[in-house]
C-alpha positions as CSV (number, residue, x, y, z in Angstrom):
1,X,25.1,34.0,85.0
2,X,26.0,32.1,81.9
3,X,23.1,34.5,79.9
4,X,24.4,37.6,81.4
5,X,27.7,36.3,80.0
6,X,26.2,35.6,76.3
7,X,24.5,38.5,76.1
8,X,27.6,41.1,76.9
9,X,29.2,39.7,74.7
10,X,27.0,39.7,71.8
11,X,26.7,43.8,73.5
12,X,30.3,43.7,72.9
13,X,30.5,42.4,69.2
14,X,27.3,45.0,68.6
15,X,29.7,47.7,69.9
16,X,32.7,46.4,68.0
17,X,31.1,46.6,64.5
18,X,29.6,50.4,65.1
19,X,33.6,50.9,66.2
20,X,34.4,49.8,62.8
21,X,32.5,51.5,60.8
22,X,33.0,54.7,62.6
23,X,36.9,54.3,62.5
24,X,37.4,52.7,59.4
25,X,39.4,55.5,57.9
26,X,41.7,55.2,60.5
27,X,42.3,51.7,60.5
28,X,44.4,51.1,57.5
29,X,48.2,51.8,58.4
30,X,50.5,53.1,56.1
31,X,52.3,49.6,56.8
32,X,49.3,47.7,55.3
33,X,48.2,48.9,51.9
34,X,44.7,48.7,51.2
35,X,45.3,45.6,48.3
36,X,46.9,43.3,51.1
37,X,44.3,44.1,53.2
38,X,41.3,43.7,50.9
39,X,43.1,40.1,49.9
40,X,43.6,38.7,53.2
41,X,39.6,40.0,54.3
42,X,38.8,37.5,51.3
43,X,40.6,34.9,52.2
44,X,39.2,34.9,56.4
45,X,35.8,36.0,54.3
46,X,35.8,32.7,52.3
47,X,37.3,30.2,54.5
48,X,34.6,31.8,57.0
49,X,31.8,31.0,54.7
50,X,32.6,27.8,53.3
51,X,34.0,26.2,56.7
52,X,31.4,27.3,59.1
53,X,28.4,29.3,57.5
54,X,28.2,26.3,54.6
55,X,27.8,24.0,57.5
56,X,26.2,25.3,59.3
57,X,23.5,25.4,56.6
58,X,22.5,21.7,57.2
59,X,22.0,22.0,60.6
60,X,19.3,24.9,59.3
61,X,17.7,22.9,56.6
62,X,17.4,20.3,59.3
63,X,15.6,22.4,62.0
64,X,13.2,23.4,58.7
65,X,12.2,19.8,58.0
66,X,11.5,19.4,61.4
67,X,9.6,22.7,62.3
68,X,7.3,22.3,59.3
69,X,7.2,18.3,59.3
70,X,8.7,17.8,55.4
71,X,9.3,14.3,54.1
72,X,9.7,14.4,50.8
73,X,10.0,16.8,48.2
74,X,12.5,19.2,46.5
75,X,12.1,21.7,50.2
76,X,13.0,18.8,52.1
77,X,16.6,19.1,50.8
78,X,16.8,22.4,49.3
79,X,14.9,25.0,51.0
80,X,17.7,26.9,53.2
81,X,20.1,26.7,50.0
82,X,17.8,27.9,47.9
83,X,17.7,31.6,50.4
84,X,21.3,31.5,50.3
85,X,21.4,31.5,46.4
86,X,18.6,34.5,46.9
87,X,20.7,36.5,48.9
88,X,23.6,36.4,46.5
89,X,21.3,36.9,43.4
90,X,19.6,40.1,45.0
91,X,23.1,41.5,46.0
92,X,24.4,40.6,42.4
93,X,21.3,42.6,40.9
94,X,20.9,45.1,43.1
95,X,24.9,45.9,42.5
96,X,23.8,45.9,38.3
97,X,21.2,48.1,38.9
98,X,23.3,50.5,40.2
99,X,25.4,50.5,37.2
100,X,22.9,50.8,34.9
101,X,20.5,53.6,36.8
102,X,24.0,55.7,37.4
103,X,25.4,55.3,33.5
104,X,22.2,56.8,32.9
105,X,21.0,59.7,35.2
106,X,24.9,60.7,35.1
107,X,24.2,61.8,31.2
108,X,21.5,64.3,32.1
109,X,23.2,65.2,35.9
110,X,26.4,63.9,37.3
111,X,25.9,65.4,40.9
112,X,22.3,63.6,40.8
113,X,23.2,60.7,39.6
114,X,26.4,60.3,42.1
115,X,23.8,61.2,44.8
116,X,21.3,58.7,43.9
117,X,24.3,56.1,43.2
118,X,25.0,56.7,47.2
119,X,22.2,56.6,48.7
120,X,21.0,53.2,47.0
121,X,23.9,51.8,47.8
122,X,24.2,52.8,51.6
123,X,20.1,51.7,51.7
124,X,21.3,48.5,50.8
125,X,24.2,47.9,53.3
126,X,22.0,49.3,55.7
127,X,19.2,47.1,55.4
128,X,22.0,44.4,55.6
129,X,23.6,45.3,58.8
130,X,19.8,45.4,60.6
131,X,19.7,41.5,59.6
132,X,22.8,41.0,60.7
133,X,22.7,43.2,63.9
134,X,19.6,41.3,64.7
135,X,21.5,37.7,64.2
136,X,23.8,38.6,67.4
137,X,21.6,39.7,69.4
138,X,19.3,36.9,68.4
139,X,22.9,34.7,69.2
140,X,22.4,31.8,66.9
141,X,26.0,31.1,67.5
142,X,26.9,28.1,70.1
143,X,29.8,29.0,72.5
144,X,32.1,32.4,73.0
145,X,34.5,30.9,70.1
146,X,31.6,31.3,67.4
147,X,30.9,34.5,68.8
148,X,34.3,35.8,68.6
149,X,34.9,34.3,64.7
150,X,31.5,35.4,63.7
151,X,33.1,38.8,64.8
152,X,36.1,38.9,63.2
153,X,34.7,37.2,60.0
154,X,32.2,40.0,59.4
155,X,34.5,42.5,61.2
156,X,36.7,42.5,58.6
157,X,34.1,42.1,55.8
158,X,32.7,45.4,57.3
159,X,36.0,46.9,56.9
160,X,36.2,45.9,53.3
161,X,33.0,47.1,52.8
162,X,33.6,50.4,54.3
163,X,36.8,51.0,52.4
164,X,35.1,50.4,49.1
165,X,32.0,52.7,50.2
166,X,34.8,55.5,50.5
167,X,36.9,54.9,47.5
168,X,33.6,54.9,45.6
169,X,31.5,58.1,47.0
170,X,34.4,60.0,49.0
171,X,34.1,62.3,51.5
172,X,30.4,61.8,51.0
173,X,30.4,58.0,52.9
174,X,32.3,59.7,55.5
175,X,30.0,62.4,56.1
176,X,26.5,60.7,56.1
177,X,27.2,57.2,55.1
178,X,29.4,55.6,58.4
179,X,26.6,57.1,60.9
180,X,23.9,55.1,58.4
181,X,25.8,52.0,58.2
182,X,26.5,52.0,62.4
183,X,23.0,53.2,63.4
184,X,21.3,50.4,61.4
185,X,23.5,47.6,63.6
186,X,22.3,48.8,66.4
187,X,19.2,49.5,65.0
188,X,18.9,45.2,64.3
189,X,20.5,44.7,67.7
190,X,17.5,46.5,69.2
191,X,14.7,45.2,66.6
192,X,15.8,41.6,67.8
193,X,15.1,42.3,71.5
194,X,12.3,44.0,71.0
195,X,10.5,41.5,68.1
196,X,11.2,37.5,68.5
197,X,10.7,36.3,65.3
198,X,10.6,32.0,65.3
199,X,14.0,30.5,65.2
200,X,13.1,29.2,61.1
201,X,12.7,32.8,60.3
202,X,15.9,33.8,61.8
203,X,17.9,30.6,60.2
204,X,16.5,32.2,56.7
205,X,18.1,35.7,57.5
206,X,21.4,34.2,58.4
207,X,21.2,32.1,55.1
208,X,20.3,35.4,53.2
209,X,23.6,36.8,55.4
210,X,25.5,33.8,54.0
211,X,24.7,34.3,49.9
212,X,25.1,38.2,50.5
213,X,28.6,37.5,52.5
214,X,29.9,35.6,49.5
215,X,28.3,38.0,46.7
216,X,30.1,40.8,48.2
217,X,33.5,39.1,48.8
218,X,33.3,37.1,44.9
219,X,32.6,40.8,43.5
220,X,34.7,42.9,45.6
221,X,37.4,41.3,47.6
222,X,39.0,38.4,45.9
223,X,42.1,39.6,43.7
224,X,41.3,40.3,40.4
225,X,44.1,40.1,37.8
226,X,47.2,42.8,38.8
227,X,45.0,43.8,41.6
228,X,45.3,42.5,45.0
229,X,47.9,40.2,46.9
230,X,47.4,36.7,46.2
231,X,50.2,36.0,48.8
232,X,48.0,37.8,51.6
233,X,44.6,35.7,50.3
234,X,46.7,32.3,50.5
235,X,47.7,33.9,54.0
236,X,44.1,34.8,55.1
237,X,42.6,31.5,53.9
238,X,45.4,29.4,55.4
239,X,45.4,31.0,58.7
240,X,41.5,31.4,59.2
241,X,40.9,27.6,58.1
242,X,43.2,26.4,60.5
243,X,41.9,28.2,62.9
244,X,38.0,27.7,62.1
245,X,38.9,24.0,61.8
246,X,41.1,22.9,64.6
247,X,40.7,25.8,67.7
């Protein structure tokens, strides 16, 4: 009973993130401007990372040393960080790249290059939301509370995400881009039942997840000088860590 439980509601979270990006246009209310939001997805985003993903971490590393029998040695201690600094060095270069491959092909064509620009970009997210669509099925997460702030964490990162894929390519992300970015969740939601990777592999992916996470929310969603509400990042941050920490 208690499995049937677990896995609804990972089914449920699955559902909940394709609901997102399907509806993301329609969930930013004229009452919430898009800078408030953005600031306050940071700050549950960061307190997210650093309070419970960050942690979490050691218990990986741990299950590593174990698994493969380390004693000594620079992968005793650093192994899992080490993916998590990948993660946000690919997402940092693969988000320079595209700069540099668009400044150029938009020179010769502009409607190539903006093409090309989209595409590479929602091949990225994509191949982001398997791993993570994967991770709840796989439900490394202990208890319905994880579940549920694992949901709203990347629920709201999603959002983000989603807002910026629109303000950047338009009616374009709309168009082709949502349906990409929801079929490849469930597309990881149904890799993970039907491929059990080990447990080490799967601790890597979610430490990947963890340096991407923070990439994307350094780069994109913190307030950057006029822009943004630092109010409504003190808010998220506040609200989210109290929450992580003491519920």
């Amino acid at each position: 009973m208690e499995v049937l439980e677990e896995n609804l509601m990972n089914l449920l979270v699955v559902i909940g993130f394709v609901v997102i990006h399907l509806g993301s246009r329609y969930f930013l209310l004229n009452k919430l401007n898009a800078e408030f939001m953005m600031s306050f997805a940071a700050g549950v985003g960061v307190s997210y990372a650093i309070i419970h993903l960050l942690p979490q971490l050691a218990y990986s590393q741990s299950v590593l040393v174990d698994e493969f029998g380390w004693d000594s040695g620079i992968h005793y201690t650093h192994t899992i960080y080490a993916i998590v600094l990948l993660g946000l060095v690919i997402s940092y270069v693969m988000y320079k790249l595209e700069e540099h491959n668009f400044a150029i092909v938009e020179k010769r064509d502009l409607t190539s290059a903006e093409i090309a620009y989209f595409w590479s970009d929602i091949s990225f997210y994509a191949i982001y939301n398997v791993m993570i669509g994967y991770l709840v099925i796989a439900n490394t997460f202990s208890g319905h509370f994880h579940i549920m702030t694992y949901f709203v964490a990347f629920g709201l990162h999603f959002l983000m995400n989603d807002w910026s894929l629109s303000h950047h390519h338009g009616e374009m992300y709309y168009i082709r881009g949502r349906y990409v970015l929801s079929l490849s969740i469930v597309v990881g939601a149904a890799l993970s039942l039907l491929i059990q990777l080990p447990y080490s592999v799967v601790l890597s992916i979610e430490a990947f997840i963890t340096g991407a996470m923070l990439m994307n929310i350094i780069k994109f969603e913190l307030p950057d000088g006029n822009q943004g509400s630092i109010k409504s990042f003190l808010i998220g941050t506040i609200c989210s860590s109290v929450l992580f920490i003491f519920v």
